[in-house]
C-alpha positions as CSV (number, residue, x, y, z in Angstrom):
1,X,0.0,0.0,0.0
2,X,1.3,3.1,-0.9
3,X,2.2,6.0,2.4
4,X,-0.2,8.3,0.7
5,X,-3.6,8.3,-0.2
6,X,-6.6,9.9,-2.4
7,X,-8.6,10.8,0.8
8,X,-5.2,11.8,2.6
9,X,-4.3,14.1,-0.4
10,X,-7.8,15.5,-0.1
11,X,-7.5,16.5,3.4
12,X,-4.6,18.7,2.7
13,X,-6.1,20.6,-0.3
14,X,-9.8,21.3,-0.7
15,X,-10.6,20.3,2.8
16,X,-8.3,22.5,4.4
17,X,-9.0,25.6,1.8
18,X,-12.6,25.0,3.4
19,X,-11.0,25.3,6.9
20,X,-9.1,28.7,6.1
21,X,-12.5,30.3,4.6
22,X,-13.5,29.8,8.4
23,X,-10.9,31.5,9.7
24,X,-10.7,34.4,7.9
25,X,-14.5,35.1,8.6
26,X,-12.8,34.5,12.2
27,X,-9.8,37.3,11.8
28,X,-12.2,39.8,10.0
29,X,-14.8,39.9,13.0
30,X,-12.1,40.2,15.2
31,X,-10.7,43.1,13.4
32,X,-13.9,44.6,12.4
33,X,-14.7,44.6,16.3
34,X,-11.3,45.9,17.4
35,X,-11.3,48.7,14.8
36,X,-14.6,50.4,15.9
37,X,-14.3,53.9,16.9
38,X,-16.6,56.7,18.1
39,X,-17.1,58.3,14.9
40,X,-18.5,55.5,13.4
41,X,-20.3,54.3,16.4
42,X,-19.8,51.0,18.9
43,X,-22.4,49.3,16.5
44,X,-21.3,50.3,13.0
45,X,-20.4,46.6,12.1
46,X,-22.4,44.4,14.3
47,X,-24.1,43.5,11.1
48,X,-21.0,42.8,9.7
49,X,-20.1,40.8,12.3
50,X,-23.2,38.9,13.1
51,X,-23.0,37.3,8.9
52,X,-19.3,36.5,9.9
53,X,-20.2,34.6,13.1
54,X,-23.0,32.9,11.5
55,X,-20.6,31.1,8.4
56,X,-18.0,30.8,10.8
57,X,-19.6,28.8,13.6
58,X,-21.5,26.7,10.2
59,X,-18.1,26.4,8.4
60,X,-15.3,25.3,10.6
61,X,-16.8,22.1,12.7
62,X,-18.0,21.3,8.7
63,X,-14.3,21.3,8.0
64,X,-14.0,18.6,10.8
65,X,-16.7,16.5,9.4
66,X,-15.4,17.1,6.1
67,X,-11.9,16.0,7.2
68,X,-13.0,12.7,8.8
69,X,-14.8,11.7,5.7
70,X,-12.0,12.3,3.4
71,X,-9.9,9.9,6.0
72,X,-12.7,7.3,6.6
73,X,-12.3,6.8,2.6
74,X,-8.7,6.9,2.5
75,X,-8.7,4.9,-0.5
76,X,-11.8,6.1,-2.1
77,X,-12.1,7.6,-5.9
78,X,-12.1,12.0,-5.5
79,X,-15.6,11.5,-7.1
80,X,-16.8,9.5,-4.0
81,X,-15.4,11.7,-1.1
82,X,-17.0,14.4,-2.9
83,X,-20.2,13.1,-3.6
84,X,-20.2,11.6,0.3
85,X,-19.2,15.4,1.9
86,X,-21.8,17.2,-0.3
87,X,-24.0,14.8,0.9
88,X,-23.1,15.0,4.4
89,X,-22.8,19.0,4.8
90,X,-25.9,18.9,2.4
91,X,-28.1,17.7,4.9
92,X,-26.9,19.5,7.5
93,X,-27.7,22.9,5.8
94,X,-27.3,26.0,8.1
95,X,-28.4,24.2,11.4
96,X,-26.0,24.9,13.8
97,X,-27.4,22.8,16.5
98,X,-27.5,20.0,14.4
99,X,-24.1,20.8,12.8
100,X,-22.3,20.7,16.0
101,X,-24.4,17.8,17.0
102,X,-21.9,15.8,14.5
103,X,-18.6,17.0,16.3
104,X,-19.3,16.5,19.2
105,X,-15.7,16.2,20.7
106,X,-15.5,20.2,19.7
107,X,-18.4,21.2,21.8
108,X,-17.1,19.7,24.9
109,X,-13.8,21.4,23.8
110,X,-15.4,24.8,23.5
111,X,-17.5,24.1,26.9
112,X,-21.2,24.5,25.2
113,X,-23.4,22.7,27.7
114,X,-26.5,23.4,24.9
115,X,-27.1,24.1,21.9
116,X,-31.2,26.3,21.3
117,X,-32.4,27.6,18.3
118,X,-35.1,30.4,19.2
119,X,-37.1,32.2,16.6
120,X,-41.0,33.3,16.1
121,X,-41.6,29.6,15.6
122,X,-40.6,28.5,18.7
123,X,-41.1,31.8,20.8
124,X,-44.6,33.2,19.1
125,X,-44.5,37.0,18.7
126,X,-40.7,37.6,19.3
127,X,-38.7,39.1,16.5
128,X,-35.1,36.9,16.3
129,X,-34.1,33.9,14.7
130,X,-30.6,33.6,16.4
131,X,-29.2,29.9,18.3
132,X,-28.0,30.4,21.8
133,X,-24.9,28.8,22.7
134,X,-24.9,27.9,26.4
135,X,-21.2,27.4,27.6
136,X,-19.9,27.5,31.0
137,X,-16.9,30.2,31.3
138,X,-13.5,30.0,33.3
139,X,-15.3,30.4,36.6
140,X,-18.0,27.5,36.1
141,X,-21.0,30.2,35.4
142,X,-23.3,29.7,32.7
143,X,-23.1,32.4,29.8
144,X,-25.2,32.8,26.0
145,X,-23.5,33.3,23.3
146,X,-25.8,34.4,20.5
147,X,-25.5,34.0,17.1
148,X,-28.2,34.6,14.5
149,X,-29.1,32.4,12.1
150,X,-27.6,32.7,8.4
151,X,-31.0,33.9,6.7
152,X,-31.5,36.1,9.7
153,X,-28.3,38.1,9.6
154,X,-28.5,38.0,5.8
155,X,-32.1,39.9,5.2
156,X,-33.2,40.6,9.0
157,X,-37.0,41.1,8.9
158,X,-37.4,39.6,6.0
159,X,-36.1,36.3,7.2
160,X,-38.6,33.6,6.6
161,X,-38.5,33.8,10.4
162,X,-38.1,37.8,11.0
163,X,-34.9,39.1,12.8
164,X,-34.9,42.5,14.5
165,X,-32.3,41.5,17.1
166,X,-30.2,43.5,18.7
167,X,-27.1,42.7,20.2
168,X,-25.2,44.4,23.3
169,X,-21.7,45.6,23.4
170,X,-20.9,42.8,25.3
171,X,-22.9,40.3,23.5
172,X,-20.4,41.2,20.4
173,X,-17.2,40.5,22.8
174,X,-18.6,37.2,23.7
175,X,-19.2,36.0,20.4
176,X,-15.8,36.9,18.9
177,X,-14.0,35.7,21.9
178,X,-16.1,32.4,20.9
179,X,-14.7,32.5,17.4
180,X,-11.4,32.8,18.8
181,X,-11.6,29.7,20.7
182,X,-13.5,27.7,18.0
183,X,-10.8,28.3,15.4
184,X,-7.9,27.2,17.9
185,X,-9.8,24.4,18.6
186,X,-10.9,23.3,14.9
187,X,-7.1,23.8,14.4
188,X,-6.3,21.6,17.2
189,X,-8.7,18.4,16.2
190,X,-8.0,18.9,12.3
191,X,-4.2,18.4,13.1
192,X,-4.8,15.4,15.7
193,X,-6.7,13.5,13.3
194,X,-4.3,14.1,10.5
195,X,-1.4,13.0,12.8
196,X,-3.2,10.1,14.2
197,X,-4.0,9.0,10.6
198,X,-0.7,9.4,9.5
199,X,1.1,7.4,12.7
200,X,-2.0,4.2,11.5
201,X,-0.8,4.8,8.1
202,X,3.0,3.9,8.9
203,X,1.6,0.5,10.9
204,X,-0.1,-0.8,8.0
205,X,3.0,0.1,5.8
C-alpha cells in the first residue's frame, strides 16, 4: 500500500482551503470589532459581524466533518469523497445545533453545555431567529453566546422567520471571543486526526 492516499491528499487541499474560509471570517470579526471607533459608532459593524459569526460557527466544525470523511475513505475515488461530503454537509444545511451535534468532541472542547435555536416559531410574537450557545466560562458560570441564524443576519425582517435582534456591546465580545476559541480548537482536532492517521498509516505500511 502506498504512504499516501486519495482521501489523505484531499484533506490537505480542498478540505483545508474549506477550513481557512473559516478563519478568515474568524480574523475579519475580530478586526472589524477591534477597529470600531466613536465616529463611526460601537455598532457600526455588528451587522458585519453577526454574517461573519453565523458562516463561521457553520463552516469550521464542517471542515472537521469534512476532514474525517475524506480519511474514513482513504482509499476512495475523489468522485466519491466528494459526492459523500456534499451529501453529508448537504443535509446538514445552516443548522447549527444540528451541525455541532456531529462533532461533538469540539463542543465539549469549546465548553457549550447546549445548543437552542429560538425564533418566532418556537417563541410566538418575538422578533429573532438567532441559536444560543450555552457554555460554562473560566469560573463555572453559565453564559449565552448568540448567534443569528444565516438567513436572519442576511435579510433581517425579512427572514422567513423575522430578525430585528439587537445585540449588546458585550454580546459582540462574547461572540468573537467564541470565534477565537473555535478556530484554535478546529485547528487543534483537524491536526490530531491528521497525525493520528498518518502514525495508522505507517503500521499498515
Amino acid at each position: 500500500m502506498q504512504e499516501t492516499s486519495i482521501g489523505r491528499d484531499q484533506v490537505v487541499g480542498e478540505v483545508h482551503y474549506l477550513e481557512s474560509i473559516g478563519r478568515d471570517f474568524v480574523k475579519s470579526a475580530s478586526v472589524l470589532l477591534e477597529n470600531e471607533n466613536e465616529q463611526d459608532g460601537p455598532s457600526a459593524h455588528w451587522n458585519s459581524i453577526n454574517l461573519l459569526a453565523s458562516q463561521a460557527l457553520e463552516l469550521l466544525p464542517k471542515s472537521l466533518i469534512a476532514y474525517k470523511i475524506c480519511l474514513d475513505k482513504n482509499n476512495s475515488s475523489l468522485e466519491e469523497i466528494h459526492r459523500a461530503i456534499n451529501k453529508k454537509l448537504g443535509c446538514l444545511g445552516h443548522e447549527l445545533d444540528d451541525i455541532f451535534g456531529e462533532v461533538s468532541e469540539l463542543k465539549t472542547a469549546l465548553s457549550v453545555i447546549k445548543i437552542e435555536r429560538i425564533n418566532s416559531k418556537t417563541n410566538k410574537g418575538v422578533f429573532i431567529d438567532e441559536f444560543r450557545f450555552i457554555i460554562k466560562d473560566n469560573s463555572g458560570n453559565e453564559k449565552i453566546i448568540r448567534i443569528k441564524n444565516l438567513e436572519a443576519a442576511r435579510y433581517g425582517l425579512f427572514a422567513k422567520n423575522p430578525d430585528a435582534g439587537v445585540n449588546l456591546v458585550g454580546d459582540m465580545k462574547n461572540i468573537v471571543d467564541f470565534l477565537k476559541k473555535l478556530s484554535e480548537e478546529t485547528n487543534k482536532f483537524r491536526a490530531s486526526m491528521i497525525t493520528e492517521f498518518d502514525k495508522n498509516m505507517k503500521k499498515i505500511i
